[in-house]
C-alpha positions as a printed Julia matrix, in Angstrom:
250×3 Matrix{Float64}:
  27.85  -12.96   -3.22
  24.22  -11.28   -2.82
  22.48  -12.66   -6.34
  19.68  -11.06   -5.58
  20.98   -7.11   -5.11
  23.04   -7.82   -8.11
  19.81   -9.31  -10.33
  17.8    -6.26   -8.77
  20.22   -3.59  -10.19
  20.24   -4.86  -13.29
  16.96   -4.78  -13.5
  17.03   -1.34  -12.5
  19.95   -0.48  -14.59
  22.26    0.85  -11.29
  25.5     0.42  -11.49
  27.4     0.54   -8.18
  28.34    3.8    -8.55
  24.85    4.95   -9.43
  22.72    3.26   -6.28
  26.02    4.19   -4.09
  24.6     7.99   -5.16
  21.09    7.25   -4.7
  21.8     6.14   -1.18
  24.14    8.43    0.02
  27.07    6.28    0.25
  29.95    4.83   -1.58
  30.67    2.85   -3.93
  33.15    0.6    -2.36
  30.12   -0.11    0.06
  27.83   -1.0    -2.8
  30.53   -3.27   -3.75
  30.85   -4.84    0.21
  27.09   -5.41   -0.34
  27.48   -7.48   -3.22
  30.56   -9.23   -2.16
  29.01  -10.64    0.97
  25.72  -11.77    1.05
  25.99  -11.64    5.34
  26.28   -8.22    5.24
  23.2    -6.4     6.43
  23.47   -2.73    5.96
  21.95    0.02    8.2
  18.39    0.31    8.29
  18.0     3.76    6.9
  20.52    2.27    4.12
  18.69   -0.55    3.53
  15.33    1.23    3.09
  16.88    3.81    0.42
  18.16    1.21   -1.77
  14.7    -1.15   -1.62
  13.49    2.29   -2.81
  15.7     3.04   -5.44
  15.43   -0.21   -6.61
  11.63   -0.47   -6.47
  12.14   -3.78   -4.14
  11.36   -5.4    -1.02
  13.94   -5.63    1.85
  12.86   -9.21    2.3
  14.14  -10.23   -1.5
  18.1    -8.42   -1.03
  18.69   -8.91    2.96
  16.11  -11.61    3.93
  18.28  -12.02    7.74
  17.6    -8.47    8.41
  13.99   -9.31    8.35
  14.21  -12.85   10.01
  16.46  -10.95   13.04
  13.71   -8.58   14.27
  12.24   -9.67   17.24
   8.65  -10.25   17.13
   6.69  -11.45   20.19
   3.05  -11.94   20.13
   0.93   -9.65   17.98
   4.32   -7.84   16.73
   4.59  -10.68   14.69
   1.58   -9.3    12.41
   3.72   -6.55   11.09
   5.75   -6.96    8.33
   7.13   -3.57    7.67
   6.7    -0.16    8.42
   6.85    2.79    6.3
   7.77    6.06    6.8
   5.44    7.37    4.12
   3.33    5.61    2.09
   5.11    6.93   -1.17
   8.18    4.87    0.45
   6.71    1.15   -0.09
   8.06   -0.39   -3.43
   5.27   -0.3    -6.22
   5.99   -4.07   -6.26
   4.63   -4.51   -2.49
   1.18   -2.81   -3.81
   1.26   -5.19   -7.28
   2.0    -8.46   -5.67
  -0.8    -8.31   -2.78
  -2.99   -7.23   -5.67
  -2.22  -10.16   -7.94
  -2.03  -12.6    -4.94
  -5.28  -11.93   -3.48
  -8.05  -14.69   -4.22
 -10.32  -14.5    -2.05
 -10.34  -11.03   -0.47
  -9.61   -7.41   -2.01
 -10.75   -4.77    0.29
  -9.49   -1.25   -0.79
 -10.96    1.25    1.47
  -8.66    4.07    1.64
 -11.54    7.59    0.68
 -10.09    7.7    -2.41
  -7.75    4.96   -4.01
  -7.13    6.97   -6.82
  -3.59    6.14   -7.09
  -4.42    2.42   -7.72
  -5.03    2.99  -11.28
  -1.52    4.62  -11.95
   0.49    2.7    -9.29
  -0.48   -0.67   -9.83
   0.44   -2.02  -13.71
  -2.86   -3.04  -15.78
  -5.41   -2.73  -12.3
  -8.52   -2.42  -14.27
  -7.31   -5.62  -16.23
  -6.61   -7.61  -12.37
  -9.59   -6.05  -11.09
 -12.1    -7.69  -13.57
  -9.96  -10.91  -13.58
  -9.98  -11.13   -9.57
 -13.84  -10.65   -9.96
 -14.51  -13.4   -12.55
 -12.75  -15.48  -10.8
 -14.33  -15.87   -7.77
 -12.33  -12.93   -5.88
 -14.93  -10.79   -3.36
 -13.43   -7.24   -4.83
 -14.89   -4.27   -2.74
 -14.08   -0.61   -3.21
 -15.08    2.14   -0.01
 -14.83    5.6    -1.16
 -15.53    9.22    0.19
 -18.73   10.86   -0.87
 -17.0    13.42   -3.22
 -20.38   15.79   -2.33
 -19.83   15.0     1.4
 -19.05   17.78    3.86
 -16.07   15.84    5.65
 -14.57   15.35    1.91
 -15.16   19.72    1.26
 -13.06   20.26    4.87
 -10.46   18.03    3.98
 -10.23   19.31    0.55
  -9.62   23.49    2.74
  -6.98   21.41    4.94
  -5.01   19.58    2.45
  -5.13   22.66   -0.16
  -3.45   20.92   -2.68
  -3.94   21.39   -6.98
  -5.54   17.04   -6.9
  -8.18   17.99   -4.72
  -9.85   15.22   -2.4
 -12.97   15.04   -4.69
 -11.38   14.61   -7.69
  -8.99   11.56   -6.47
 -12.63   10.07   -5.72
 -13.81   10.91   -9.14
 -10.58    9.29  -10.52
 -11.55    6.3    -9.14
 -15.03    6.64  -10.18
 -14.44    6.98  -14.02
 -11.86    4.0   -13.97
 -14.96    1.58  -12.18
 -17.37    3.31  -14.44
 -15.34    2.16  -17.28
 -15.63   -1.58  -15.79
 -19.56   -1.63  -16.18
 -21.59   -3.54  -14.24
 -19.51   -6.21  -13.24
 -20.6    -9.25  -10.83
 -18.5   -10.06   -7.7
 -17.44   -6.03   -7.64
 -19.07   -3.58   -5.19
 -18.03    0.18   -4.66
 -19.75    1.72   -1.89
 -19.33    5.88   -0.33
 -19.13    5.46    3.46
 -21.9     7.04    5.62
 -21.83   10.46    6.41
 -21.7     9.44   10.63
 -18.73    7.31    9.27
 -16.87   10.07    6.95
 -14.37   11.43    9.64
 -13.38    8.3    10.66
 -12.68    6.95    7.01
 -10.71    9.71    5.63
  -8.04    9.36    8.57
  -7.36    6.17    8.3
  -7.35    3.77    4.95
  -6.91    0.25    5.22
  -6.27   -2.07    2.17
  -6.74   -5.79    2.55
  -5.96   -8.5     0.41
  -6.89  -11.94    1.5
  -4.76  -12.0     5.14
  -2.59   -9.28    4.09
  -3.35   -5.09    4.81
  -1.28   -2.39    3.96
  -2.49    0.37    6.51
  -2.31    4.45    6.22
  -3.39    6.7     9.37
  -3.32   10.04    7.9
  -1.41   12.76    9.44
  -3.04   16.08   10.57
  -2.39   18.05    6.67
  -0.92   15.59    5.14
  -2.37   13.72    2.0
  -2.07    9.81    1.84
   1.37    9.42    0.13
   3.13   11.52    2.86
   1.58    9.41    6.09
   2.93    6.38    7.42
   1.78    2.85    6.16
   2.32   -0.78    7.75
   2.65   -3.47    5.97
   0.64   -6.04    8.51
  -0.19  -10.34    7.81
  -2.69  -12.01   10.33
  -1.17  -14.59   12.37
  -4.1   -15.26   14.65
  -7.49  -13.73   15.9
  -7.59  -10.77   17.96
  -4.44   -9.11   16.12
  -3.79   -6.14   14.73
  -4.46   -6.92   11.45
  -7.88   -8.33   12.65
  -8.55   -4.56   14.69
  -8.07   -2.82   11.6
 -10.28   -5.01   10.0
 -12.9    -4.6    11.79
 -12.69   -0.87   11.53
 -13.1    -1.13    7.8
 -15.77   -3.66    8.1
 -17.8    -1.31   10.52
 -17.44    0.95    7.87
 -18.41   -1.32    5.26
 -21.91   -2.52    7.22
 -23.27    1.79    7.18
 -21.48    2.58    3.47
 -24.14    3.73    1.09
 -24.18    1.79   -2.74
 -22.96    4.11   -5.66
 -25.52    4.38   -7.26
């Protein structure tokens, strides 16, 4: 029997019959899931019920994970994403809440931290207090780069107010010791708002941004450093480089 799908939908309150629907298949399958914990469903099957379920694949099929073959710096990644909107909220929480040493969050405008993750003002000031290096890289919401990719995304949350977002929520914080929020340098500006990176501790959830599209509808990877020279080390580097030419909010 697979404990863990059945604890997951009843945390979710899904009935067979209900995540059969939200996946686009039957019931009866549902039911083979839970019957047999060596059954590993499709991939696209899988990923639609870790969604539905606001879960990790790792937690319901953990061989499905275990099975991919990874050979040197393939290792680093964990899981890809189709979209960003498409990794559990409980991904974004944990790394959050697990991160001691090192939060990094420089995507231009990490607005949707404050809704996505439960209580992140609370964790914020906690991770802070505690010893936690918490660093925020944002946009310049004057900048020129954020006024042109305001005209390409054209949508109603424009790119300058997602900054602002973000803004009001650290403004609310005060000045608090062990947090710094800096706007990345106008030389730097085209190169941030294509491609965010969030780090926590050896862990980076990473977003390159697709021609029109705004952050929740590009790709993300879910990478962990195994070793130096990696692609979790690449990427950050990039947001480091960033980092070393970003201007202080003042």
């Amino acid at each position: 029997m697979n404990a863990a799908l059945r604890s997951a939908m009843a945390d979710a309150g899904l009935s067979p019959r209900k995540l059969a629907a939200r996946v686009g298949v039957t019931s009866k399958t549902v039911e083979r899931w839970l019957a047999d914990a060596g059954l590993v469903p499709h991939a696209t099957n899988r990923e639609d019920a870790c969604r539905a379920l606001g879960v990790d694949e790792e937690m319901l099929w953990p061989r499905a994970v275990k099975d991919r073959i990874k050979t040197g710096n393939d290792r680093e990644l964990v899981h890809s994403y189709p979209y960003r909107s498409a990794c559990p909220s409980t991904v974004w929480s944990e790394l959050v809440e697990n991160s001691n040493e090192e939060l990094f969050l420089a995507g231009y405008t990490n607005y949707f931290f404050w809704s996505q993750v439960p209580r992140f003002a609370e964790t914020i000031r906690r991770k802070a207090e505690s010893g936690c290096r918490v660093r925020i890289l944002l946009g310049d919401p004057a900048g020129e780069v954020t006024t042109q990719r305001e005209a390409i995304e054209d949508v109603a949350l424009s790119v300058s107010t997602r900054i602002r977002i973000t803004l009001e929520h650290l403004g609310r914080l005060g000045d608090l010791p062990g947090l710094e929020t800096r706007y990345s340098s106008a030389e730097d500006a085209v190169n941030h708002v294509s491609l965010s990176v969030f780090r926590f501790d050896s862990d980076a959830l990473v977003t390159p941004h697709l021609a029109r599209l705004v952050g929740h509808d590009s790709p993300l990877l879910h990478l962990r450093r195994q070793g130096g020279g990696g692609m979790f080390d690449r990427f950050a580097e990039h947001s480091e480089e960033l980092w070393s030419r970003a201007v202080p909010v003042g």
